[in-house]
C-alpha positions in Angstrom: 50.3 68.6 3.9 49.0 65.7 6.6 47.5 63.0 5.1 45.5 60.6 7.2 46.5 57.2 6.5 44.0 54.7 6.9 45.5 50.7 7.7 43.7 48.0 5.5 41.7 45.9 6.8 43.1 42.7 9.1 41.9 39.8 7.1 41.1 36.8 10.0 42.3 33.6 8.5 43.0 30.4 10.0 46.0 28.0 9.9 46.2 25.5 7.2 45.5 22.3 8.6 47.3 19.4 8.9 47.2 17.2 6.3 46.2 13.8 7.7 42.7 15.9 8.8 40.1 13.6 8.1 38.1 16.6 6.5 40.2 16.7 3.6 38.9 13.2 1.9 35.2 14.6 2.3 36.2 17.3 -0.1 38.2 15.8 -1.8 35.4 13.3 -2.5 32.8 16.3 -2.9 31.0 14.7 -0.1 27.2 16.2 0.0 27.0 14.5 3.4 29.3 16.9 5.2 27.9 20.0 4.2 26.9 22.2 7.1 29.6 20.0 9.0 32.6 22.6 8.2 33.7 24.9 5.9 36.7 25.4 3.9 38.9 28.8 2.3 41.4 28.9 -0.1 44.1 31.4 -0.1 44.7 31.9 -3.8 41.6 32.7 -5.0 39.8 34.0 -2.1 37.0 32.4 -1.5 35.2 29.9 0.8 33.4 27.1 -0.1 31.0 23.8 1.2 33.0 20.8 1.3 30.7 19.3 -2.0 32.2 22.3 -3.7 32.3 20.8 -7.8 35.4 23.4 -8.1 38.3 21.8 -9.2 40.5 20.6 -5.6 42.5 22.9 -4.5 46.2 22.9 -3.2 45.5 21.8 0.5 48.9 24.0 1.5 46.1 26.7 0.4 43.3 25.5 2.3 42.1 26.2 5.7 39.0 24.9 7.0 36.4 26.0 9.7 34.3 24.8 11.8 31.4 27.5 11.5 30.4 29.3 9.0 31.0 32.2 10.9 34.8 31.7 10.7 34.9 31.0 7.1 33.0 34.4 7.1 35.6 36.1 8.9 38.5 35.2 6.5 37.3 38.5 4.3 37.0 36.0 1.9 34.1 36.3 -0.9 31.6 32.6 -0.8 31.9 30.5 -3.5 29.5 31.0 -6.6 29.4 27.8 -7.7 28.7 25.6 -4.2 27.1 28.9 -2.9 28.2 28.2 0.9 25.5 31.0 2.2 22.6 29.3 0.9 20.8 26.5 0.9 22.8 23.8 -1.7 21.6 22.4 -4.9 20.8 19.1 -3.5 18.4 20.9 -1.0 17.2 23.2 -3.6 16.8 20.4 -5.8 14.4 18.3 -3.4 12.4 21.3 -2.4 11.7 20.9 -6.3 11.0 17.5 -6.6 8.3 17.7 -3.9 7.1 20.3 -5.2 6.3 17.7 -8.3 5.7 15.1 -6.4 2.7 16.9 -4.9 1.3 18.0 -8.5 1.6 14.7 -9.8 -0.4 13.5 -6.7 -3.3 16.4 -6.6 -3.8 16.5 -10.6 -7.0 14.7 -11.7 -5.0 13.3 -15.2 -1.0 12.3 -14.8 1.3 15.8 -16.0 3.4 15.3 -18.7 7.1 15.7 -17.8 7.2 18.8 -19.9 4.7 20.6 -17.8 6.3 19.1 -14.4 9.8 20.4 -15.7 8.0 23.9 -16.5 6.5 23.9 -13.4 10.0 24.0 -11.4 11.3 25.9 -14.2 14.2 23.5 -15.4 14.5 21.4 -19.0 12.8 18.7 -19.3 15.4 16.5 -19.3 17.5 17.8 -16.6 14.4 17.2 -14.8 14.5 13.8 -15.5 18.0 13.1 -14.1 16.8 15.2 -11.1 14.0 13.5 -10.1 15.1 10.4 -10.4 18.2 11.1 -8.6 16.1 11.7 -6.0 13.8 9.7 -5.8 15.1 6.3 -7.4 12.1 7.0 -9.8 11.2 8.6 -13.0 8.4 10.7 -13.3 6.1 8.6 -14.9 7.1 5.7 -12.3 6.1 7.8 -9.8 2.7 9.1 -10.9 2.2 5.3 -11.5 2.9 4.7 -8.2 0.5 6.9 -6.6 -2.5 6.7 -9.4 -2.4 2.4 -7.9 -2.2 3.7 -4.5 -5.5 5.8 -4.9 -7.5 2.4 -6.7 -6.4 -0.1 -3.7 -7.3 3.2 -1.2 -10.7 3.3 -3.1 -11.7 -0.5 -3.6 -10.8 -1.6 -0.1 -13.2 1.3 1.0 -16.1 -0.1 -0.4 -16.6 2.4 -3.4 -17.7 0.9 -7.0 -14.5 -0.3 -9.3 -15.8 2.7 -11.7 -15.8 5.4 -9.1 -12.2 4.3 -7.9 -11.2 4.3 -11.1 -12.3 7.9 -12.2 -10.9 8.8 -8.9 -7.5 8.0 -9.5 -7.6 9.9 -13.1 -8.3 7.2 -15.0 -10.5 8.4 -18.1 -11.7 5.4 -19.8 -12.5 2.1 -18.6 -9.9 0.1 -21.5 -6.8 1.9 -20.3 -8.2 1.0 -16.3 -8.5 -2.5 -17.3 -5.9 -2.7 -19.4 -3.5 -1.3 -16.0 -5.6 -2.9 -13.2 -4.7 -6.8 -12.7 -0.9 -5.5 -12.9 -1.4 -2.6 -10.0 -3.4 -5.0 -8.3 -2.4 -8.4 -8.8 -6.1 -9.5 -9.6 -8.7 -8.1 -11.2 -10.3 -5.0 -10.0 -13.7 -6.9 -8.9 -11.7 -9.6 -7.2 -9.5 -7.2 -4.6 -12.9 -5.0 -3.7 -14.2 -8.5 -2.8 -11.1 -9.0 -0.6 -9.5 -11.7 -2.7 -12.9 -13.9 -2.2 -11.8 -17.6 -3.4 -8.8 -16.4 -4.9 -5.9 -19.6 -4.8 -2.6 -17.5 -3.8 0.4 -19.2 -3.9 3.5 -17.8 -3.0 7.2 -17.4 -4.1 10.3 -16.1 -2.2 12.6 -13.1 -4.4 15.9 -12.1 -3.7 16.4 -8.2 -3.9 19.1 -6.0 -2.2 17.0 -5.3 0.8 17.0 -9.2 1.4 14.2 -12.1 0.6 11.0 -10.9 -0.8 7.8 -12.9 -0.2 5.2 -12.3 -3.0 1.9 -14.0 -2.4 -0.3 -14.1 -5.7 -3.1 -15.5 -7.9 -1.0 -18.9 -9.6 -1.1 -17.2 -13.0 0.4 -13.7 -11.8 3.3 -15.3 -9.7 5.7 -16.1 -12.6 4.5 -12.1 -14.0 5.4 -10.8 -10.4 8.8 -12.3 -9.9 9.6 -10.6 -13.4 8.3 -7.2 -12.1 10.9 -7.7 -8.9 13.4 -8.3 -11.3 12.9 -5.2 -13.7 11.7 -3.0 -10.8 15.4 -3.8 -9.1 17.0 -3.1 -12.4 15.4 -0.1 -13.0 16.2 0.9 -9.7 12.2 1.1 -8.3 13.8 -1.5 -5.5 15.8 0.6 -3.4 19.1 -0.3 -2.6 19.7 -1.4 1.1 21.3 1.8 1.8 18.9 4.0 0.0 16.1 2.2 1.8 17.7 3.0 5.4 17.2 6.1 4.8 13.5 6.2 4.0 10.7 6.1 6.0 8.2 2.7 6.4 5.5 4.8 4.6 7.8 6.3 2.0 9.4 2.6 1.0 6.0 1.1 0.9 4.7 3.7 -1.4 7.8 3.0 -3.9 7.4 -0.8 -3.7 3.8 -1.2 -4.3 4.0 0.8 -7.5 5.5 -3.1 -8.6 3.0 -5.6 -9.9 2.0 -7.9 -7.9 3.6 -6.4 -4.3 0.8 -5.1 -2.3 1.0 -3.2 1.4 1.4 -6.2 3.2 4.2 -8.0 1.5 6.3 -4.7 2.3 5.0 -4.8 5.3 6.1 -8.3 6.0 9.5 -7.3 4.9 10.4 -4.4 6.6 9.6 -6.4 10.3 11.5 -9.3 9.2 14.3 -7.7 6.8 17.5 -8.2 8.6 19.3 -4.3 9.4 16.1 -2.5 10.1 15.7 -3.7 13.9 13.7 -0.4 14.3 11.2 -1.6 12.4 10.2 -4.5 13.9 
């Protein structure tokens, strides 16, 4: 009887690479930075992965990497479920979440909860809360904090009443806007719409990681803003240096004014004159 006798399939793999290949620290540090740089396949289980892979490090006699991941592809090899090399990763995935939140907490009229942001992206609420402020440096609640101050000092310095710019940042009665104001603002709410009219600032110089801060003040906020610097680098609302390279001049002034007592200007002032941010000035 013939019998047609089909050959298996050629499997393409690549050589294992050397092992002083600079590539091999990136995954062995899980590096999120050198995803979509190369690939890498292992041999023994058959599967390709990104080089953040969480997946226990494999034997790098096993390993081959790629430059495309049309190569990796081409290995026969099945991708990776847990780093999913195909797709976008979690840290993308992650951040298309977090704006997403970002941009309900700034369009609602009253601050979300963090349950109903976390239900919104469809994750725990307090797996939220790690992911958010992963990243963004902030919680939830810093954030919407952030932008509610943004929206009075957007509202006063355009001429419109202290009651309208306070309904219009979703504030719903006047105690708790009173109660909030002179710490978002740094004065009281009628003083900044009159630009600071007869207002003695003094100033005082901060240290943070970007460098010295210069926060100009009413005398009896000074002592209450240098405090805020403090806590705002402890809780991490002060960007590291590296963080803050990253970031965008309206991005960075939008996390640094959510501190009492720091307005536009001061971050303004810093960025031109910080040292390591020559692009800026």
């Amino acid at each position: 009887m013939d019998m047609n006798i089909r050959p298996a399939p050629t499997l393409h793999t690549s050589p294992p690479f050397e092992g002083d290949d600079p590539r091999w620290a990136r995954i062995v540090a899980r590096d999120k930075s050198a995803d979509g740089r190369f690939w890498y396949s292992v041999s023994t289980t058959g599967i390709y992965c990104r080089p953040s892979c969480p997946s226990r490090t494999a034997n790098p006699k096993n390993v081959a990497l790629h430059d495309t991941l049309e190569s990796a592809r081409a290995t026969g090899f099945r991708p990776c479920r847990r780093c999913n090399p195909d797709g976008p990763s979690l840290e993308c995935e992650n951040a298309a979440l977090i704006a997403k939140a970002c941009r309900i907490i700034e369009e609602s009229e009253e601050e979300p909860s963090q349950e109903e942001l976390a239900a919104t992206v469809d994750r725990s609420p307090s797996y939220f809360h790690r992911m958010f402020k992963t990243s963004t440096g902030l919680t939830p609640k810093a954030y919407a904090t952030g932008h509610r101050a943004k929206k009075v000092r957007a509202g006063l310095e355009t001429g419109t009443s202290v009651t309208e710019a306070m309904y219009d940042a979703g504030f719903n009665s006047s105690g708790r806007f009173y109660e909030k104001s002179t710490g978002m603002l740094g004065m009281t709410a009628t003083q900044y719409r009159a630009g600071g009219a007869n207002e003695e600032i003094k100033f005082a110089v901060g240290q943070s990681y970007l460098g010295a801060i210069l926060v100009a003040s009413s005398t009896d906020l000074r002592l209450a803003t240098i405090k805020a610097i403090a806590q705002g680098t402890l809780d991490g609302l002060i960007p590291t240096r590296n963080i803050a390279a990253t970031m965008d001049d309206e991005a960075l002034i939008d996390r640094m004014v959510g501190i009492k007592g720091i307005g536009r200007w001061t971050v303004e002032m810093l960025l031109m004159y910080a040292d390591g941010y020559p692009a800026r000035r």
